[in-house]
N, C-alpha and C positions, 0 to 999 in steps of 0.2 A: 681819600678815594684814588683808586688807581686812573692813571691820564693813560694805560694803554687799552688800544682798539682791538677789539673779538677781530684777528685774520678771517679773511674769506678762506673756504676749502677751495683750491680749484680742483675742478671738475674735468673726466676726458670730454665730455661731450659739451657745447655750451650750450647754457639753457636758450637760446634765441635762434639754434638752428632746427629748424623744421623736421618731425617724422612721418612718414617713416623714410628711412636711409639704410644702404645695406652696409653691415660691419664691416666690408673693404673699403668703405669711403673714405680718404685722406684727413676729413676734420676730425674722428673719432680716436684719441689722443689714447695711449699705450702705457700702462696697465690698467686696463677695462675690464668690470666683471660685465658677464654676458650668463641670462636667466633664459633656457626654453621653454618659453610659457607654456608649450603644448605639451614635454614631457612634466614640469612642474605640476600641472593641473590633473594630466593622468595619476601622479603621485599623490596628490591632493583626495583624489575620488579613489580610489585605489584604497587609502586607508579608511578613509570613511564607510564605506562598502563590508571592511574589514570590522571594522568594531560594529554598524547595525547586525549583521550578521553572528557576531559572537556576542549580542545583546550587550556590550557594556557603550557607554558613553566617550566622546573622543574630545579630551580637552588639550591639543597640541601644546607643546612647550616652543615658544615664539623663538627662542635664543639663535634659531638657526636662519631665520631671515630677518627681524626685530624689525618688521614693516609692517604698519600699516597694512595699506594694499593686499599684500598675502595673509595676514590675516583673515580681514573680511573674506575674501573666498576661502579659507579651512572654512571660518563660521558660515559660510553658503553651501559650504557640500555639508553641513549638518552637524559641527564642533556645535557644544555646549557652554564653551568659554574658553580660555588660553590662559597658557599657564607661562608665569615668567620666574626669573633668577635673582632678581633685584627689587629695591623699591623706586630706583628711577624708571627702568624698566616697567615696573606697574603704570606708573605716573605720565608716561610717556605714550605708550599706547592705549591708557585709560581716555586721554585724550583726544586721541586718534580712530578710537572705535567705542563700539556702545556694552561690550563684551564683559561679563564676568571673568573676572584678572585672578588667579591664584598664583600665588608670592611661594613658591616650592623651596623656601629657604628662610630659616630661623633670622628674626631683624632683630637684631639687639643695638641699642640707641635711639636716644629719642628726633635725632635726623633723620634716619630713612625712616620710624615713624611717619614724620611729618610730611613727608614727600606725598605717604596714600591719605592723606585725612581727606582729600576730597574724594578717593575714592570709598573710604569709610562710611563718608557722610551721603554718600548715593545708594552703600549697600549692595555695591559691588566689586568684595574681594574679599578673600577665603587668606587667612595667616597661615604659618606651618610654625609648630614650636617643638624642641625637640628638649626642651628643660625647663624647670619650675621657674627661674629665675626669669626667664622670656615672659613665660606667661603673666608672671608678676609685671612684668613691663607694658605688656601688650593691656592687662587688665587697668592699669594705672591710666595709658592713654585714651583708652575707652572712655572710664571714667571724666579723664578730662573735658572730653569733647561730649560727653551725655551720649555716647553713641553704644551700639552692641555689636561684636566683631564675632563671626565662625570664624574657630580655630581646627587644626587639622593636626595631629601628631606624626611628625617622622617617624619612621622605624627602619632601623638598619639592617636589612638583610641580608648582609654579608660586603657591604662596601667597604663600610670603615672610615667615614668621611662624615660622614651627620648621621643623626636621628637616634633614636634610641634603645638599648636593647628589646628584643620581644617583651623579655622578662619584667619591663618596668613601663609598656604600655598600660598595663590598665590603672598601675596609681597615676601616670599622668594624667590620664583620661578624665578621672574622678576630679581630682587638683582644676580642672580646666571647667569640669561643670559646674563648679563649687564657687566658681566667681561670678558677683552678679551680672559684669557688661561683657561675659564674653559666652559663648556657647560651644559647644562640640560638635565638631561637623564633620568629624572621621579620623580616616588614619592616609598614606602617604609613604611611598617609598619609591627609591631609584634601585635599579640592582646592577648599576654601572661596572660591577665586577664583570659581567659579561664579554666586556672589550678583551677580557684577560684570558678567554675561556682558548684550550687547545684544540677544538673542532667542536662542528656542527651541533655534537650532539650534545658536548658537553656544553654548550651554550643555552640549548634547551634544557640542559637540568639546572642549569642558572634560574630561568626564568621558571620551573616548573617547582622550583624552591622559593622563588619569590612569594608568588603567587601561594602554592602551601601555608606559607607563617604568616599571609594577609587572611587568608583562608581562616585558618585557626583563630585570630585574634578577633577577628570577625564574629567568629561564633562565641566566643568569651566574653565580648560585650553584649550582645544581643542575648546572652542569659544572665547579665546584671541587669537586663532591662531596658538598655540603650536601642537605638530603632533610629530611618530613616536616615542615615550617615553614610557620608562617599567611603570607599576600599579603593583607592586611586594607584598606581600600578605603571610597569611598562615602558619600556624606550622602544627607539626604533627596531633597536634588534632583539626583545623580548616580547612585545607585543602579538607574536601572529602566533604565541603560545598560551595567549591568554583567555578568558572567559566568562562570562554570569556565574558559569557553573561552580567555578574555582574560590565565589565568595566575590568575587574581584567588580566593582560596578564601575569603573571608568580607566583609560588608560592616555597618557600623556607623551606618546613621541613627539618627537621634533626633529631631528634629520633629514626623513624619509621626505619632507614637501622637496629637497632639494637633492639628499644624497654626496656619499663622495668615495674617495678609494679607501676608506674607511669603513662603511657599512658594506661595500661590495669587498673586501678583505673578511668582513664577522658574516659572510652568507645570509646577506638582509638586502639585498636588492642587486639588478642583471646592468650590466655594462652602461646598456643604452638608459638606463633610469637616471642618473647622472645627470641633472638638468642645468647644473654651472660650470663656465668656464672663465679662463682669466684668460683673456684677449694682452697675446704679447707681441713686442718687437723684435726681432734679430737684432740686438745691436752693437755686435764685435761677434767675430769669426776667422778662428783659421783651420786649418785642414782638418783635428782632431779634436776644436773646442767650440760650440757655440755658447753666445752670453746673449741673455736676453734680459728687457728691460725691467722685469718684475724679480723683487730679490724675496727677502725677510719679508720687509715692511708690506706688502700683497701679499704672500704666500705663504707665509708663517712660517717658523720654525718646525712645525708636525711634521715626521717622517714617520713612514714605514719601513719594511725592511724590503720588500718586493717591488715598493714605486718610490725609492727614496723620498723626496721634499714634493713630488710630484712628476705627472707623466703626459706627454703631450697627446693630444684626442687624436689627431689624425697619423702620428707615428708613434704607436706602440711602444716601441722598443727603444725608443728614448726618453730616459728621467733626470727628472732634474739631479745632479750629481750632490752641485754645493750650491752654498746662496751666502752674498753678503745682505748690506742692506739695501742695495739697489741694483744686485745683479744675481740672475736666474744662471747657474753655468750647468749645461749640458758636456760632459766629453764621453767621446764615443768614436771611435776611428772612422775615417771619411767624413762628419756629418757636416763641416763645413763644406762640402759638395751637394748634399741633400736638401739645407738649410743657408737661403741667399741673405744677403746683408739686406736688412731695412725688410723681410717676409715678416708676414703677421701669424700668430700661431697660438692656439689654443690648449691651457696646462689645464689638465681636471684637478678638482683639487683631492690633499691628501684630509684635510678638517673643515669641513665648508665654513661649520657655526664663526671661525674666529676671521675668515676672509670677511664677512659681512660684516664685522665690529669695528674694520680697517676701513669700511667703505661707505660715503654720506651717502652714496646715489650707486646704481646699478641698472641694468639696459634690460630687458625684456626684449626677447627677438622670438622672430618665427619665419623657420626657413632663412634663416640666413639675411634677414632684416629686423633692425631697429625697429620696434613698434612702439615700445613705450618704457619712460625713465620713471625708476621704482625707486624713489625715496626711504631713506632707510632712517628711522626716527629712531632707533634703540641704539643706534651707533656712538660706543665709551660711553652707557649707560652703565658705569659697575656700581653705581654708589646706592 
């Protein structure tokens, strides 16, 4: 047995100082994620609103805050269940809430198996299998355990990444109802080619294509005779093209609770929707360069081409240039006059989902005060 000790994370904030506090207070340590609960929760109601009205169902994909906490409120503004990327991910916020879990990702091995068998054995969590060989897997641990698991079929509609062609849904389909401990409980797709799309519009023929081959396959099964099974659907930047009408009965964003210069880049949401930031310090400056204290390891390696690694909220016109792994560098002529040494400052980010994976804990403010510390339980949950 290993003689070394689990390191403590440190934390900017300590857990013994009192809220609320405003984010200029001195003990609030540099680089800080900071969550506007007020815009968070408009985003929150916002899409929910969104999917009652286009009659399908809203089962968020958790990946982009993997809390607790925000969960329960998607499931209070009227989510149906949460959808995750992993089986520790399952495992971890099965824990933490009471919520029906969908695994949007084929588990092969019998580890992440074992990860959900409690949530198996509660009969609340929905598999994805995108090949016979999974399912063979998935029907074997079923059996193990005397339990019956809904399966869900990927299908790739133009990603290129998982699931299955159209063409070879319906023998999987058959294959999956053919096993005794498992059952068919629909079809699933991402259509993440979107991010790729050259404008607006062709973004919406992404998602209006998506939805079409969910559409169609829909109706292929329900003339073999199948009935009562999710058509599951939709990111954050396809969803507001989607519908009942389309075949389509649920859809699964996950961005939009937070947002970043990513989805406001793909025309999925307005400046001010942007509800995180990374609280940084000034900490080297001269005339033509500032460095600030959040590098890589915060801010991730995601760039764009218009906000490079990121852009600060309150000055525009400055991005982040470079980044090692502990320094944010801005250069930009004058800015060491604009930006003092030891000034605090807030980058939006350019991928929010991967800043939250970096992060055990996270600030919840409103108006410019700490109101409350959001625990992040899905945090290097990849297994």
């Amino acid at each position: 047995m290993s003689n070394l000790a689990l390191v403590e994370i440190p934390l900017p904030l300590d857990a013994g100082i009192p809220l609320p506090m405003s984010v200029t207070d001195h003990q609030l340590d540099t680089p800080a994620i900071l969550v506007d609960l007020d815009i968070a929760q408009g985003n929150i109601d916002r899409m929910a609103a969104y999917a009652k009205k286009s009659g399908v169902q809203l089962r968020p994909h958790t990946k982009t805050h993997k809390s607790a906490v925000m969960a329960k409120r998607q499931i209070e503004a009227g989510a149906v269940g949460l959808t995750v990327a992993t089986a520790s991910e399952a495992q971890i916020l099965g824990k933490n809430t009471s919520a029906e879990i969908l695994v949007a990702y084929p588990l092969i091995g019998r580890p992440k198996l074992a990860r959900i068998q409690e949530l198996v054995s509660q009969d609340r969590v929905v598999l994805t299998a995108d090949s016979m060989l999974c399912v063979d897997d998935y029907e074997q641990f079923a059996a193990s355990i005397k339990r019956s698991i809904p399966v869900v079929v990927e299908v790739d509609t133009g990603t290129n990444r998982s699931g299955v062609a159209p063409a070879a849904v319906v023998e999987l389909c058959n294959y999956i109802s053919a096993q005794p401990h498992l059952s068919l409980h629909g079809l699933l797709t991402h259509a993440n080619h979107a991010h790729q799309a050259a404008d607006a519009k062709k973004m919406r023929d992404v998602a209006l294509s998506e939805a079409a081959v969910m559409g169609a396959l829909r109706a292929d099964l329900e003339a073999l005779g199948y009935s009562d099974f999710i058509v599951s659907a939709g990111s954050s930047l396809t969803t507001k093209f989607l519908n009942e009408s389309q075949g389509i009965t649920e859809v699964r964003p996950g961005t939009y609770i937070y947002n970043d210069l990513r989805t406001l880049e793909r025309w999925s949401c307005e400046l001010d929707q942007i509800a995180v930031t990374c609280l940084s310090t000034v900490a080297s400056s001269n005339f033509n360069r500032v460095t600030l204290d959040a590098g890589s390891k915060s801010l991730t390696m995601s760039k764009l081409s218009n906000s490079s690694f990121g852009r600060l909220k309150d000055y525009p016109d400055y991005l982040i240039s470079r980044l090692s792994e502990e320094h944010g560098i801005i250069d930009a002529p004058g800015i060491g006059q604009a930006l003092s040494l030891g000034q605090k400052v807030e980058v939006l980010p350019v991928h929010v989902c991967v800043w939250m994976d970096l992060q055990p804990q996270v600030y919840g403010i409103r108006d410019g005060v700490i109101v409350e510390r959001i625990d992040i339980q899905g945090m290097r949950h990849s297994l």
